[in-house]
N, C-alpha and C positions, 0 to 999 in steps of 0.2 A: 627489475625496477618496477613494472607494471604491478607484481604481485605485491611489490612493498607498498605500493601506491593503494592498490586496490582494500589491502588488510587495514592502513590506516586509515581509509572511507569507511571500512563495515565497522570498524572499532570506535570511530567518532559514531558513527550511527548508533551504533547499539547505545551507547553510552543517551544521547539521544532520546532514544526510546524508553529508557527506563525516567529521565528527567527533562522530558520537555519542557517545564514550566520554568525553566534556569535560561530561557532563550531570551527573557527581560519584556513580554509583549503581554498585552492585558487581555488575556485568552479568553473568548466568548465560549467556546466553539474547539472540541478536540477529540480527535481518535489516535489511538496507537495500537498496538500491537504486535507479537512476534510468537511465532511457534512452527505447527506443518498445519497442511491441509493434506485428503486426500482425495487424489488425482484420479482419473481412470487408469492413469500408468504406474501409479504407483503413490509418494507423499512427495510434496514441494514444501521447500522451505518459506515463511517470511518473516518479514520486519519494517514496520513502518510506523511513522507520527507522521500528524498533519493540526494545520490548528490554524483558526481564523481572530486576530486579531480583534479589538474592537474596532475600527475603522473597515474592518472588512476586507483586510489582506489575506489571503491563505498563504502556506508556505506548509513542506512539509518535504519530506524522501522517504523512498520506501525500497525495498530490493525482494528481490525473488529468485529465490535461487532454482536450481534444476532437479529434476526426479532425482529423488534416491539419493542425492548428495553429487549427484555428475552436475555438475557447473558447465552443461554444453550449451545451457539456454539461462546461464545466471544474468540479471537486469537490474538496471538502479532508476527508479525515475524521480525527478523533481518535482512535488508535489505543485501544484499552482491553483488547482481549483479544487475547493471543494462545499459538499451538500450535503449538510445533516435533517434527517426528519423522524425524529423518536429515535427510534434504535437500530438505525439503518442510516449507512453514511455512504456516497458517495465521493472519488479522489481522481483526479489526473491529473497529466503533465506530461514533461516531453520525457521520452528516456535519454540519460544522460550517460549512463556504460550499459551495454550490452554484450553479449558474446558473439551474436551476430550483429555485424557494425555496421548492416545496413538499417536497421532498426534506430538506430544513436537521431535522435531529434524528432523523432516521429513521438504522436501522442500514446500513451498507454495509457488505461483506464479500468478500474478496479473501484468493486462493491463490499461493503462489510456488513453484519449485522451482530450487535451484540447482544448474544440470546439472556443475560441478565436482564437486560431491558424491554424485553418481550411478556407483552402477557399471554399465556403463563411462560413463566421463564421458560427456558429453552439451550440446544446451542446454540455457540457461534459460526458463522458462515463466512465464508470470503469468494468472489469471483470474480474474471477480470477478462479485458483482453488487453492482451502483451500483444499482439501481433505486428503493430503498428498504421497497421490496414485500416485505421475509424475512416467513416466519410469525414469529407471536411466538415469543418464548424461545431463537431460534435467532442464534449465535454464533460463534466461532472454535472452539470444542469441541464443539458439536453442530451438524453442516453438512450438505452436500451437495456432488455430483459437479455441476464447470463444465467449460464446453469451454476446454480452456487454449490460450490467443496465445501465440508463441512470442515471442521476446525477440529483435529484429532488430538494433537499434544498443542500448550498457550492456551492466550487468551486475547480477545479483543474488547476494547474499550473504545466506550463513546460518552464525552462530558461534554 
């Protein structure tokens, strides 16, 4: 039942990710994306939209699956905050499934940049911590420097 649970979340999701603008909200403010990055262990999967309202709500899910396709460290988080500045976006939120289920409400926080929007163009980058270890208080507008994966198969977008 978990598995059917879980394939209907990534299935909404995806579906998601290709039409976020179908969410009914007057998007200021939006990144998505889905493909790999790769890892020093190997390539991770992702997928994610986030988008800030005009009133200035964000909202958004994003999932991260595991090396190589092992689903030992697959994750979904709830997007809640996020920070655009040119071609570099910041996103967190709590994780809301996790593999490891001590993780499940702690914050995750992940970087993007979309090398279209770079001058001179460029890749795309993604980086993040999953761990759920942040210090308190810290968010998608008070951060830190991660080592960014580059973006090997997808694409990332920032409007």
């Amino acid at each position: 039942m978990k598995r059917l649970a879980l394939a209907l979340l990534v299935a909404a999701f995806a579906g998601a990710v290709l039409i976020p603008a179908t969410l009914g909200t007057t998007s200021t403010t939006s990144i998505s994306g889905v493909g790999k990055i790769a890892s020093g262990e190997g390539f991770r999967s992702f997928a994610f939209w986030a988008s800030q309202d005009g009133s200035g709500v964000d909202r958004g899910l994003a999932t991260f699956g595991g090396i190589d396709g092992n689903q030992s460290s697959f994750l979904v988080l709830k997007i809640n905050c996020l920070f655009v500045i040119g071609e570099s976006a910041l996103a967190s939120g709590p994780m809301i499934y996790a593999t490891d289920q001590s993780r499940v409400g702690k914050t995750a926080l992940f970087g993007v940049v979309d090398g279209d929007m770079a001058v001179p163009p460029g890749r795309d980058f993604i980086a993040g911590d999953f761990t759920g270890e942040l210090p308190s208080g810290l968010d998608c507008e008070r951060t830190r420097i991660f080592t960014r994966n580059p973006v090997v198969w997808g694409k990332v977008v920032i409007r």
